[in-house]
DRENPA-3360 file (N, C-alpha, C; in nm, 2 decimals, always signed):
BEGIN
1 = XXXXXXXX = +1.07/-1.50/+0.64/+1.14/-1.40/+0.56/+1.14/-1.26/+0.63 ~ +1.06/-1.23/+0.71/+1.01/-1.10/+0.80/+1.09/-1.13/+0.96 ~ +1.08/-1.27/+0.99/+1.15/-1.28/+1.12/+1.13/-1.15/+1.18 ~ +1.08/-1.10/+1.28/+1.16/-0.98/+1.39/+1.11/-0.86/+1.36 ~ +1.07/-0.84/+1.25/+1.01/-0.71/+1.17/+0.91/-0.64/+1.22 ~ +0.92/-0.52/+1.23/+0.79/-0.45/+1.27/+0.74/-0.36/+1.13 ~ +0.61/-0.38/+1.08/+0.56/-0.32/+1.02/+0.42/-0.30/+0.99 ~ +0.41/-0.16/+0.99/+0.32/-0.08/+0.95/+0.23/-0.06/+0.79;
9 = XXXXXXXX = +0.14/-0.14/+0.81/+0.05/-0.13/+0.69/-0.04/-0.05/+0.68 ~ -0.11/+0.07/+0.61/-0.21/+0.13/+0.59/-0.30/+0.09/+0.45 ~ -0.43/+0.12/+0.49/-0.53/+0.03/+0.44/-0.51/-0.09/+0.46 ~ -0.49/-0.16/+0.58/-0.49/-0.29/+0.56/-0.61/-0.39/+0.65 ~ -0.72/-0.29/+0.64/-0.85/-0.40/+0.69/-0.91/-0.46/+0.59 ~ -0.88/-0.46/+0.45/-0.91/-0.58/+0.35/-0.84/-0.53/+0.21 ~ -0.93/-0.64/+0.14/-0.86/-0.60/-0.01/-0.68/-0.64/-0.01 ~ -0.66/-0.62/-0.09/-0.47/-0.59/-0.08/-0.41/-0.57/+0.00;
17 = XXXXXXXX = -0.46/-0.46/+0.11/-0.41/-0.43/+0.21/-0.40/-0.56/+0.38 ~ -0.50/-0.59/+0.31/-0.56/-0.72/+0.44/-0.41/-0.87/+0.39 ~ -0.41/-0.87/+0.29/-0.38/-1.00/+0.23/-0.20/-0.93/+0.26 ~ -0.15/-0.81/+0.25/-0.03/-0.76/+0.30/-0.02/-0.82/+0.45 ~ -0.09/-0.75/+0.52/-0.08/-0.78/+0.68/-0.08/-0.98/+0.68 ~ -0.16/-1.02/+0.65/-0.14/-1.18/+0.65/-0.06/-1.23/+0.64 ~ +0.05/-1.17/+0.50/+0.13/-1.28/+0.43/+0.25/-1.19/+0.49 ~ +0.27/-1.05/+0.59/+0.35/-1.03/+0.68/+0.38/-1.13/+0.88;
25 = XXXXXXXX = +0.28/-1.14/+0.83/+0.27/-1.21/+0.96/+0.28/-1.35/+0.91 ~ +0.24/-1.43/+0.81/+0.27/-1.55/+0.80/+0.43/-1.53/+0.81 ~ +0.53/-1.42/+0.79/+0.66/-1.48/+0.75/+0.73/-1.39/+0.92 ~ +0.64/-1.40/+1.00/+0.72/-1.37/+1.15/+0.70/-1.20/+1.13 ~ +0.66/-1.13/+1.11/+0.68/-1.01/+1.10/+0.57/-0.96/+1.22 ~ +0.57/-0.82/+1.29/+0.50/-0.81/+1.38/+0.43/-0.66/+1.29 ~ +0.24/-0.67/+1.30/+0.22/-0.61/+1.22/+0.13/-0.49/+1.30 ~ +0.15/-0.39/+1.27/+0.01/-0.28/+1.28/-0.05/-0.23/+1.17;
33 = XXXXXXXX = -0.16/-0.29/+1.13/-0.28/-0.24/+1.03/-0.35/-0.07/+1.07 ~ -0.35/-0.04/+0.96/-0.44/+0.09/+0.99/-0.55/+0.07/+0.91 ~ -0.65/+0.18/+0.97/-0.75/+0.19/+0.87/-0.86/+0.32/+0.88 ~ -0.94/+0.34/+0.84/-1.01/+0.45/+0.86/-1.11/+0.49/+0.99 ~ -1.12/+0.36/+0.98/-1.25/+0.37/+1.12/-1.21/+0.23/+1.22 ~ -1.22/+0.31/+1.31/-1.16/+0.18/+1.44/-1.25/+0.06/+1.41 ~ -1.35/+0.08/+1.41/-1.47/-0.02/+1.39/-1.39/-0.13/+1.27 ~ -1.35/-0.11/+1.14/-1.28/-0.18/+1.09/-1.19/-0.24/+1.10;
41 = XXXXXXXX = -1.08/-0.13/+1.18/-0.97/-0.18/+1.23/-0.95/-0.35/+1.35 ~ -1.07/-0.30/+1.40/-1.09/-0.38/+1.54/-1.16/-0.56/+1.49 ~ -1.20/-0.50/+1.35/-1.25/-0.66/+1.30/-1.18/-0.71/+1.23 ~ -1.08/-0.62/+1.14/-0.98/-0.67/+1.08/-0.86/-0.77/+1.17 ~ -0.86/-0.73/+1.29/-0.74/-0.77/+1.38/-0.84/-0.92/+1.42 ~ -0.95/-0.89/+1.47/-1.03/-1.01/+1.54/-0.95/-1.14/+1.45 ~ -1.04/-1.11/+1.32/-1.06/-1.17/+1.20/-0.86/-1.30/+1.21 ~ -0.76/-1.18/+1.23/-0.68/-1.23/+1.19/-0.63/-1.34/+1.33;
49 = XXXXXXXX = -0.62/-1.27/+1.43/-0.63/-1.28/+1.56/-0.72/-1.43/+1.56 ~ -0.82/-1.48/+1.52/-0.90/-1.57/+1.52/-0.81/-1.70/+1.44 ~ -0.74/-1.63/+1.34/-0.70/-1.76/+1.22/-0.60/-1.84/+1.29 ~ -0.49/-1.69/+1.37/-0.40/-1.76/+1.43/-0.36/-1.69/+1.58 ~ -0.39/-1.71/+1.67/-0.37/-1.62/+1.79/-0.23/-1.57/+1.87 ~ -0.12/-1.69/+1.77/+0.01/-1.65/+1.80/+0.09/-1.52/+1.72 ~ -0.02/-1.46/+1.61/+0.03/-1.37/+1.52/+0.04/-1.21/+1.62 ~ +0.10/-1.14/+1.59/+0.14/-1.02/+1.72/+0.11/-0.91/+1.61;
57 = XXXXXXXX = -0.06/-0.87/+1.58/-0.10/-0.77/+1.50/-0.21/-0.70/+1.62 ~ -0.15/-0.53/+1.57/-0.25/-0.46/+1.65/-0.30/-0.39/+1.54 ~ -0.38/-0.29/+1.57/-0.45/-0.19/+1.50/-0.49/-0.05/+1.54 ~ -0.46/+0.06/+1.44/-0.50/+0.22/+1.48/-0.57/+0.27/+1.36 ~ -0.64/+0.33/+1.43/-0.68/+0.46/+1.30/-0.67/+0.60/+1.27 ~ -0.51/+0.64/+1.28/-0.50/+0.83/+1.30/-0.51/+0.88/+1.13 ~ -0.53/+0.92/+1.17/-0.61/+1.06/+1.00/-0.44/+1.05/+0.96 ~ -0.50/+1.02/+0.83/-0.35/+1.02/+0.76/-0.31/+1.14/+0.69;
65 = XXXXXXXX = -0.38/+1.27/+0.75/-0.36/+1.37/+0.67/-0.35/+1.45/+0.77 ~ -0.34/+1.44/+0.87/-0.33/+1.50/+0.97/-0.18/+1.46/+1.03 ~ -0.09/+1.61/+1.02/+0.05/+1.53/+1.08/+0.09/+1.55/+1.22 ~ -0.02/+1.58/+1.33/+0.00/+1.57/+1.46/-0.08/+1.41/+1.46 ~ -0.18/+1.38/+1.44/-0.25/+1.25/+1.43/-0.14/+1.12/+1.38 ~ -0.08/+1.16/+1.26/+0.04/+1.05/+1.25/+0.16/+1.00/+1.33 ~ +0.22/+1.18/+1.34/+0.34/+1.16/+1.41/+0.30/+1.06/+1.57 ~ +0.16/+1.11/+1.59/+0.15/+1.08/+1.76/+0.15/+0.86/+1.72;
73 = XXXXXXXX = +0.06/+0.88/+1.62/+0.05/+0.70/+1.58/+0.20/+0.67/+1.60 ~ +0.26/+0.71/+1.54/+0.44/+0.65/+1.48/+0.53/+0.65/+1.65 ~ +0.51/+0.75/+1.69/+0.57/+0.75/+1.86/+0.56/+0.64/+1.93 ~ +0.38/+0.67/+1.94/+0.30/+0.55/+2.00/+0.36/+0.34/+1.94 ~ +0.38/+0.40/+1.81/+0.45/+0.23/+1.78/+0.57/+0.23/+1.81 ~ +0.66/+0.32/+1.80/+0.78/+0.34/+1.84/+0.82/+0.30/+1.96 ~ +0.76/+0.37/+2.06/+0.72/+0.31/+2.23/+0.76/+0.17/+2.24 ~ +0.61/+0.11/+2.14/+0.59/+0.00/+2.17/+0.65/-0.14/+2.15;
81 = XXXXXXXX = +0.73/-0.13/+2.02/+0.80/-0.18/+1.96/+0.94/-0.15/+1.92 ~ +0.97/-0.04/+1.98/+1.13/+0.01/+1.92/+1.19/+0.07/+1.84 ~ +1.06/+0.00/+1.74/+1.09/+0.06/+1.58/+1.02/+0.04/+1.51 ~ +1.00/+0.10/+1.38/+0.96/+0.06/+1.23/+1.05/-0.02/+1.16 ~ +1.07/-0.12/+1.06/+1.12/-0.17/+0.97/+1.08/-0.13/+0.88 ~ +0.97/-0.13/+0.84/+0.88/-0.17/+0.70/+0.75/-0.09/+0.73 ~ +0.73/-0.01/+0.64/+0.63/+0.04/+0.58/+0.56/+0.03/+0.45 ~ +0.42/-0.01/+0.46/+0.33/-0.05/+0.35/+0.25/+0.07/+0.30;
89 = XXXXXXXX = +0.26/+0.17/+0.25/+0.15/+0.27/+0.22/+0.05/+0.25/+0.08 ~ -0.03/+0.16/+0.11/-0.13/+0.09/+0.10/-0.26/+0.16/+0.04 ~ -0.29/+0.26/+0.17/-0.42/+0.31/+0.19/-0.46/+0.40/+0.05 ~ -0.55/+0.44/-0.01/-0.64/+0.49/-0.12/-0.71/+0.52/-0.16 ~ -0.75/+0.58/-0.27/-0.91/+0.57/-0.31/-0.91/+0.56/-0.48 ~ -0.99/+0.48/-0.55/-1.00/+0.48/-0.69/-1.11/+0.56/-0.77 ~ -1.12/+0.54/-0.87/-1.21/+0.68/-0.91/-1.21/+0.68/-1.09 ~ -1.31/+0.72/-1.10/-1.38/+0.67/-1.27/-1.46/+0.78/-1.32;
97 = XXXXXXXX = -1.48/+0.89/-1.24/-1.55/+0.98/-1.27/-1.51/+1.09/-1.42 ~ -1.61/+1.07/-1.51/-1.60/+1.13/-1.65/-1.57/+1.30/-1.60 ~ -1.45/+1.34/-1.72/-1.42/+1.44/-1.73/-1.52/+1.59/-1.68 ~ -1.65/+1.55/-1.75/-1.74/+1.65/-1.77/-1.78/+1.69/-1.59 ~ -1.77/+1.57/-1.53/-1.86/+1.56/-1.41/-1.76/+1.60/-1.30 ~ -1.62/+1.63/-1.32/-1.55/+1.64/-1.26/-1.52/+1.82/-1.19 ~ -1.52/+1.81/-1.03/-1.46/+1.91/-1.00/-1.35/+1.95/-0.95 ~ -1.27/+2.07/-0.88/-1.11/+2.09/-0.85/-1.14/+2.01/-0.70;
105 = XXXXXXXX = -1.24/+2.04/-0.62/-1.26/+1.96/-0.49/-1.22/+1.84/-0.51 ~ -1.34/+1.76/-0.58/-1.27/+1.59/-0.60/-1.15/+1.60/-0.66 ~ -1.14/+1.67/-0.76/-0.97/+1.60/-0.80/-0.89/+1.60/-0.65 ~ -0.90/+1.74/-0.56/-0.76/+1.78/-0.43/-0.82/+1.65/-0.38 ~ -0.91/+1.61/-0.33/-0.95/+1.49/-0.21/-0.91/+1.35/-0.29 ~ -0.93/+1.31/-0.42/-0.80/+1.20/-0.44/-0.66/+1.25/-0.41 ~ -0.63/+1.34/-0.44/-0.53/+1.37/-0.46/-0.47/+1.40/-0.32 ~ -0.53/+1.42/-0.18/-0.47/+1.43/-0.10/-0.49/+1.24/-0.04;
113 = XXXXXXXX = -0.56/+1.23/-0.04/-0.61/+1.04/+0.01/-0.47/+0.94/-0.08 ~ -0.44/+1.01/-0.20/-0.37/+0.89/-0.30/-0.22/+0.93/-0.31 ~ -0.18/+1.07/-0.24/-0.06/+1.12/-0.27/+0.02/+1.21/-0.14 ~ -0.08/+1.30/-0.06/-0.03/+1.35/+0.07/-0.02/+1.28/+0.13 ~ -0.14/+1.14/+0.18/-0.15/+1.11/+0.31/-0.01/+1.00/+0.31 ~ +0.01/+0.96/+0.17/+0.11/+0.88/+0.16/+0.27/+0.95/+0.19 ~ +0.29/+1.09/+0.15/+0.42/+1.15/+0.20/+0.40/+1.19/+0.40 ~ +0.28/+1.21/+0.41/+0.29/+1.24/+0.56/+0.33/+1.16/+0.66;
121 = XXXXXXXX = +0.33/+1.02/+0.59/+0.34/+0.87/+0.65/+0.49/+0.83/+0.64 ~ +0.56/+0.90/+0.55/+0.69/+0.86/+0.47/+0.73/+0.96/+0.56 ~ +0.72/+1.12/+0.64/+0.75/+1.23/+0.67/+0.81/+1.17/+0.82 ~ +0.72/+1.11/+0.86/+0.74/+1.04/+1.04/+0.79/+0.95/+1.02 ~ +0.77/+0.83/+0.98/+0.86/+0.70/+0.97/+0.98/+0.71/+0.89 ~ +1.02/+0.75/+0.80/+1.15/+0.78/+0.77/+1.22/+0.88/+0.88 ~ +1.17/+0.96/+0.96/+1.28/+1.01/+1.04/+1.33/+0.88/+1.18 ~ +1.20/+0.80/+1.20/+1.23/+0.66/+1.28/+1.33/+0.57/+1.21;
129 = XXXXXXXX = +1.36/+0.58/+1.11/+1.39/+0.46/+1.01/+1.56/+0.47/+0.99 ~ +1.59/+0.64/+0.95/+1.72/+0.71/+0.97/+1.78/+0.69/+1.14 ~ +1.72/+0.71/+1.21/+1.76/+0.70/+1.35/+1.78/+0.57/+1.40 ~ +1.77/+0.45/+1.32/+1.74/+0.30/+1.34/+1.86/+0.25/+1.23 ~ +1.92/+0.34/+1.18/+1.98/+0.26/+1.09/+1.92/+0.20/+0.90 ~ +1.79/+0.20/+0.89/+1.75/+0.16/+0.78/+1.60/+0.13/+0.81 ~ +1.54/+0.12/+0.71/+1.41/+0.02/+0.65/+1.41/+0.02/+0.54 ~ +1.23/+0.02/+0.52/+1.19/-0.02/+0.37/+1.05/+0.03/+0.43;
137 = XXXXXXXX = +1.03/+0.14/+0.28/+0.89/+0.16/+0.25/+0.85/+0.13/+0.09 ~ +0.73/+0.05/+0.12/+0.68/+0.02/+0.00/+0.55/+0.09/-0.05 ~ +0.52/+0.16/-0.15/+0.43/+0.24/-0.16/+0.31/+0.18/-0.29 ~ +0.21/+0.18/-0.29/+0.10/+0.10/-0.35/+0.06/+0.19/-0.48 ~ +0.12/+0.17/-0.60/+0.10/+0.23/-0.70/-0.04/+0.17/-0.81 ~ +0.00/+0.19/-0.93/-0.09/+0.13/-1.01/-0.08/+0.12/-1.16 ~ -0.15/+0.01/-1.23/-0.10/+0.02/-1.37/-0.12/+0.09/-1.44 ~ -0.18/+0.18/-1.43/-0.31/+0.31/-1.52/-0.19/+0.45/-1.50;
145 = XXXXXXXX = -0.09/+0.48/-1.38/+0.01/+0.51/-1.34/+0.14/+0.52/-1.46 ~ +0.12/+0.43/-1.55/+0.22/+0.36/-1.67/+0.12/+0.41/-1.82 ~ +0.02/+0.41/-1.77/-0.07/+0.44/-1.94/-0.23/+0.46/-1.94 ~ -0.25/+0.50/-1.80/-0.38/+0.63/-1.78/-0.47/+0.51/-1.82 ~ -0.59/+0.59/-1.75/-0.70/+0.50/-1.81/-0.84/+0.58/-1.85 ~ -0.95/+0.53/-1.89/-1.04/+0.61/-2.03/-1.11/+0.73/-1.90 ~ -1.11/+0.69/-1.82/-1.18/+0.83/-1.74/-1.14/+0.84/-1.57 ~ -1.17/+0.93/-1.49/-1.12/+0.95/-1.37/-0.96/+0.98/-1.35;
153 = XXXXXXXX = -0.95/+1.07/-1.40/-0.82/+1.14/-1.43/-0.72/+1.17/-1.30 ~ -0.80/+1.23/-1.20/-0.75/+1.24/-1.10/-0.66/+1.12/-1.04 ~ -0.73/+1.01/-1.03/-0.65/+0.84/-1.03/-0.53/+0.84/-1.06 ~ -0.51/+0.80/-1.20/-0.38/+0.78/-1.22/-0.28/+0.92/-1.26 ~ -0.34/+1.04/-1.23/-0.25/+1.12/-1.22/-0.18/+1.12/-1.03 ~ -0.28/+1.07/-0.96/-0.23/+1.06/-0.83/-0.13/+0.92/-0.80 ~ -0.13/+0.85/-0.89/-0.04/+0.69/-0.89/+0.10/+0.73/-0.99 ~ +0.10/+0.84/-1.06/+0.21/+0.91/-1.11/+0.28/+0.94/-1.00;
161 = XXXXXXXX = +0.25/+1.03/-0.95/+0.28/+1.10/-0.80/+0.34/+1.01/-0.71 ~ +0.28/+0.91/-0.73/+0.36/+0.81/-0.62/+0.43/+0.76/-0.68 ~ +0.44/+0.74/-0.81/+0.58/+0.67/-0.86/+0.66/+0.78/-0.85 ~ +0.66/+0.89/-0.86/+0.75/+0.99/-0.86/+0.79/+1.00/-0.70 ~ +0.68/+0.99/-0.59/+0.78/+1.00/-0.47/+0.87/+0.88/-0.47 ~ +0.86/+0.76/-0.52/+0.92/+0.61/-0.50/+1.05/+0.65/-0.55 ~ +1.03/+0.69/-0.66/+1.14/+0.73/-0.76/+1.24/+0.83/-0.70 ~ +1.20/+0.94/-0.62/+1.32/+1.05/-0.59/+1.36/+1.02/-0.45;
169 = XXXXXXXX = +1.24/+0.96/-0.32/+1.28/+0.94/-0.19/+1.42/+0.78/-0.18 ~ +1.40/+0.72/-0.34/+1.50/+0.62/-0.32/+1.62/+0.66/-0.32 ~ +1.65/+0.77/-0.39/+1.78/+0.83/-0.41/+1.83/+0.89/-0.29 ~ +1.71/+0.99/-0.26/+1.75/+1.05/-0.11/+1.77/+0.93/+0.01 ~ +1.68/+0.86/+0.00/+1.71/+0.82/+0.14/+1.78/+0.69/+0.16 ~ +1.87/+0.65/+0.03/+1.94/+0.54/+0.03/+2.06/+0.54/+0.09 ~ +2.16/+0.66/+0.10/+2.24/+0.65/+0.20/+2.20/+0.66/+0.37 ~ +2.07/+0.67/+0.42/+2.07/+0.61/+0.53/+2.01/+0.45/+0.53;
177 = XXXXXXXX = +2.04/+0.33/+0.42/+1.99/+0.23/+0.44/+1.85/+0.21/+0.42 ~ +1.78/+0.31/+0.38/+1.64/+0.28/+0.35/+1.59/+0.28/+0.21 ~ +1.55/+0.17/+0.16/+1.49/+0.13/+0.06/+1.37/+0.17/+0.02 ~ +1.31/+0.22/-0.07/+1.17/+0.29/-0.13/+1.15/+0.23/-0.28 ~ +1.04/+0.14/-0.28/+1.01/+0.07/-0.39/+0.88/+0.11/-0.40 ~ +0.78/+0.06/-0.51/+0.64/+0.10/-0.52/+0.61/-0.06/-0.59 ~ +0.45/-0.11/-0.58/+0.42/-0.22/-0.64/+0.28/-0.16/-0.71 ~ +0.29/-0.18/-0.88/+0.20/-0.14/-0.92/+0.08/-0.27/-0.98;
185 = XXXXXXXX = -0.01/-0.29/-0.91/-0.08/-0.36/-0.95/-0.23/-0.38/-1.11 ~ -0.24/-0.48/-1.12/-0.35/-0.45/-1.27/-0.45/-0.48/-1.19 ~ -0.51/-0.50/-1.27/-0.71/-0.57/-1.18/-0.71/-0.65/-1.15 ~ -0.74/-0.66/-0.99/-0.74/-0.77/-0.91/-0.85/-0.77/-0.86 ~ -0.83/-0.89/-0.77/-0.99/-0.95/-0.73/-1.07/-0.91/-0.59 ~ -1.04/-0.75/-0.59/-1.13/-0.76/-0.48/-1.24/-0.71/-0.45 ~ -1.35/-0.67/-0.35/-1.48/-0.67/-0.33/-1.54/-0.59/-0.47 ~ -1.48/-0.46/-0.47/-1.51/-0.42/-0.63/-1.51/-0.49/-0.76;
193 = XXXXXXXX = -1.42/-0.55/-0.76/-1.43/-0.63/-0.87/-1.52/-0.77/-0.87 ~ -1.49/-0.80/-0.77/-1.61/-0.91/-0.74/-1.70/-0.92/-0.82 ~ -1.78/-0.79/-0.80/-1.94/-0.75/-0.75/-1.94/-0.72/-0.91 ~ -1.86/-0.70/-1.02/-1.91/-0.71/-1.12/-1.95/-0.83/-1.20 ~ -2.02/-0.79/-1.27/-2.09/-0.90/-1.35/-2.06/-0.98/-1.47 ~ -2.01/-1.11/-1.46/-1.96/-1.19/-1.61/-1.92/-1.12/-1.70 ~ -2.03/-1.04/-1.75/-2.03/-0.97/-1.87/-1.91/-0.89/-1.87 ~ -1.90/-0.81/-1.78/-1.79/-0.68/-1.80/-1.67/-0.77/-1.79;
201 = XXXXXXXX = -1.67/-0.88/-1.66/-1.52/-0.93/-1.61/-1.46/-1.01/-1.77 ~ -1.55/-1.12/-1.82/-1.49/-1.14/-1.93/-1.39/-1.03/-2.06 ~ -1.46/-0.94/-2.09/-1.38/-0.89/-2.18/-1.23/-0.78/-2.13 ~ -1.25/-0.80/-1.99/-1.12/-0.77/-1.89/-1.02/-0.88/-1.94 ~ -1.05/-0.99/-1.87/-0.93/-1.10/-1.90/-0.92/-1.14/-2.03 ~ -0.99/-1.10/-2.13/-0.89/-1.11/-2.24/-0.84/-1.06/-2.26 ~ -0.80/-0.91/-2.22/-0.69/-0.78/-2.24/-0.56/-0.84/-2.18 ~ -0.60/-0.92/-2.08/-0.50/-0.96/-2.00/-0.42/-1.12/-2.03;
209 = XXXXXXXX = -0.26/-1.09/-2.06/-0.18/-1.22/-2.17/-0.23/-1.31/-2.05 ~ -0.18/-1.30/-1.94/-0.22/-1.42/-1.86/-0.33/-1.51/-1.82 ~ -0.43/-1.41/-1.87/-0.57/-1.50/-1.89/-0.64/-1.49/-1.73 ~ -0.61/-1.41/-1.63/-0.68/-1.39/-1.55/-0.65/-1.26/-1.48 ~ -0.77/-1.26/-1.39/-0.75/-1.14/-1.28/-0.64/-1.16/-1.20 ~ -0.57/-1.10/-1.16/-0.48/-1.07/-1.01/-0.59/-1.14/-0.88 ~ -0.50/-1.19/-0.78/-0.57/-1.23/-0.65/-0.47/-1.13/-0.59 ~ -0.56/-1.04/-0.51/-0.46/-1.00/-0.35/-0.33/-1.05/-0.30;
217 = XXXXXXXX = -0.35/-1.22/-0.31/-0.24/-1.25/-0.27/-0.11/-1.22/-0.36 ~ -0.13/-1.23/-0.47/-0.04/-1.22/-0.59/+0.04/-1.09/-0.56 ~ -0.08/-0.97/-0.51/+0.04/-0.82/-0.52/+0.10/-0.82/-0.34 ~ -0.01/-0.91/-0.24/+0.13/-0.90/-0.13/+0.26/-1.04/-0.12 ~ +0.24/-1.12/-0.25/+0.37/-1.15/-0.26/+0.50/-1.07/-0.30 ~ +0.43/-0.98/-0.41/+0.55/-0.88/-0.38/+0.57/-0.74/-0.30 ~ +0.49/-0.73/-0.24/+0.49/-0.64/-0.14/+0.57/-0.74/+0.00 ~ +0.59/-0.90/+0.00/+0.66/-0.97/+0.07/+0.78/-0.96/+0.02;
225 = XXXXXXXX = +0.81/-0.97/-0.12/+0.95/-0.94/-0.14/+1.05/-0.84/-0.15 ~ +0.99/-0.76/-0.20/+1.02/-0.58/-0.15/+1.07/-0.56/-0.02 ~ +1.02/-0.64/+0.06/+1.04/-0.57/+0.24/+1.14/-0.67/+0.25 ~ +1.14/-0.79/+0.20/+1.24/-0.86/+0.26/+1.37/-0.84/+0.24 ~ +1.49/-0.94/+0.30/+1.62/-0.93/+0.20/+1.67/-0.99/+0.08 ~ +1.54/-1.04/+0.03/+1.60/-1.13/-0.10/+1.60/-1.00/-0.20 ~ +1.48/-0.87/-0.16/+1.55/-0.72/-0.28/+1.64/-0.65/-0.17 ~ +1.70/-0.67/-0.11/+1.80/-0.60/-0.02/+1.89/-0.47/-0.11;
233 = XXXXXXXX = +1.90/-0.50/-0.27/+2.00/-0.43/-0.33/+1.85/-0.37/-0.46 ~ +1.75/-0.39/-0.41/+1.64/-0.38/-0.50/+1.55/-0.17/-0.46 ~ +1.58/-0.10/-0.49/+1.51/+0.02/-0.47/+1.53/+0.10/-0.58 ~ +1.41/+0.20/-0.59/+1.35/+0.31/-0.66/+1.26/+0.21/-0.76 ~ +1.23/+0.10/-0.75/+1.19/+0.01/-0.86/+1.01/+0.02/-0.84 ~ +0.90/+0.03/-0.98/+0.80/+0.03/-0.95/+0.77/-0.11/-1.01 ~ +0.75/-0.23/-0.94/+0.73/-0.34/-1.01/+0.54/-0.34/-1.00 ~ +0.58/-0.38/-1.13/+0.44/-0.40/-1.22/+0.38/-0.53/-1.18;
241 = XXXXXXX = +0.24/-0.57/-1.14/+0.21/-0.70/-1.09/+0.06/-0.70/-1.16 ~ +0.08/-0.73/-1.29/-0.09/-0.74/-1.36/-0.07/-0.80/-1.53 ~ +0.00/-0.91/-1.48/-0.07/-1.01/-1.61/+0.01/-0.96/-1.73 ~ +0.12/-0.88/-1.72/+0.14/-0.78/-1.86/+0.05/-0.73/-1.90 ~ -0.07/-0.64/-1.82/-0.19/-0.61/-1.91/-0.15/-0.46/-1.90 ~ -0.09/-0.36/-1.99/-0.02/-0.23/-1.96/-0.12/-0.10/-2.05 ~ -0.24/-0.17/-2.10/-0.31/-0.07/-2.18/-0.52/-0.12/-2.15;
% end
């Protein structure tokens, strides 16, 4: 479905982000993962690199808040590849912290991790993307985004944000060919959730009509269809990926 594709995923040394880069590369796509610390980056590639050694994934780690650090990453793939196609803006942080305990510092630092670092990334690859004729950027939203959740405010006020840039960069940048969707996921199964215990996970999935957690794989199948051409006529859309569980 990716055939020929170059794309760039952030946060993609596990979790959602890992299972994006996989199920890009399972469909021919050529991938560059990012991530925070090379050290992850460099095991995340092994890791993949090991499963299948024909797959053509590299890895970086430039400060995504930094926009000499990005632009130089984007050049540097540019160089190497030609182009962007597809961008994943992936990368995040989540957050639960009660009202009381809250300061304006933590709020700006989700708030730059869950909402700048994601426009600074959209700032340089969309000017590659216009110059190429087109892409697709897909941006990593959330359900809590649609109807908030009981504490850590900063969170889904920062997953607003990104529906809001999904929502207005579709409009703008659809007459150069480029597509801007967002995939908002419910609770899925990764190392966080794991590590919780029976007790809590059960009274989760009964909230949820479909009677289970989300797997990773579940939200980069649509983060596979998003990029591909079967939504070719598919943008500004924030598709929801969590069981219909919306409260």
């Amino acid at each position: 479905m990716l055939k020929g594709k170059v794309a760039v995923v952030t946060g993609g040394t596990r979790g959602i982000g890992y299972s994006i880069v996989k199920k890009y590369l399972e469909n021919g796509a050529k991938v560059v993962l990012l991530g925070s610390r090379q050290e992850t980056v460099d095991k995340a590639v092994a890791k993949l690199k090991e499963e299948n050694p024909s797959w053509d994934v590299a890895g970086d780690c430039p400060n995504l808040l930094d926009e000499e650090s990005v632009k130089n990453f984007v050049d540097k793939t540019v160089e190497k590849y030609g182009r962007i196609d597809i961008l994943a803006n992936n990368a995040g942080v989540s957050d639960s912290t009660p009202l009381d305990s809250y300061t304006l510092d933590k709020f700006k630092n989700i708030i730059d991790l869950n909402v700048n670092a994601v426009l600074n990334m959209i700032l340089s690859v969309s000017k590659v993307m216009k110059k190429q004729g087109g892409g697709v950027i897909i941006n990593t939203s959330s359900m809590v985004s649609l109807c908030g959740q009981p504490s850590g405010i900063a969170y889904p006020v920062s997953k607003t944000a990104v529906n809001g840039i999904t929502w207005s960069l579709a409009r703008e940048l659809a007459p150069f060919g480029i597509r801007v969707n967002a995939v908002a996921p419910g609770i899925t199964n990764t190392d966080m959730v794991a590590n919780l215990p029976e007790a809590m996970i059960k009274p989760l999935i009964e909230k949820i009509p479909l009677r289970r957690i989300g797997e990773p794989e579940d939200i980069a199948n649509a983060f596979l269809f998003l990029a591909s051409d079967l939504a070719s006529y598919v943008t500004g859309e924030i598709l929801s990926v969590d069981g219909a569980m919306r409260s």
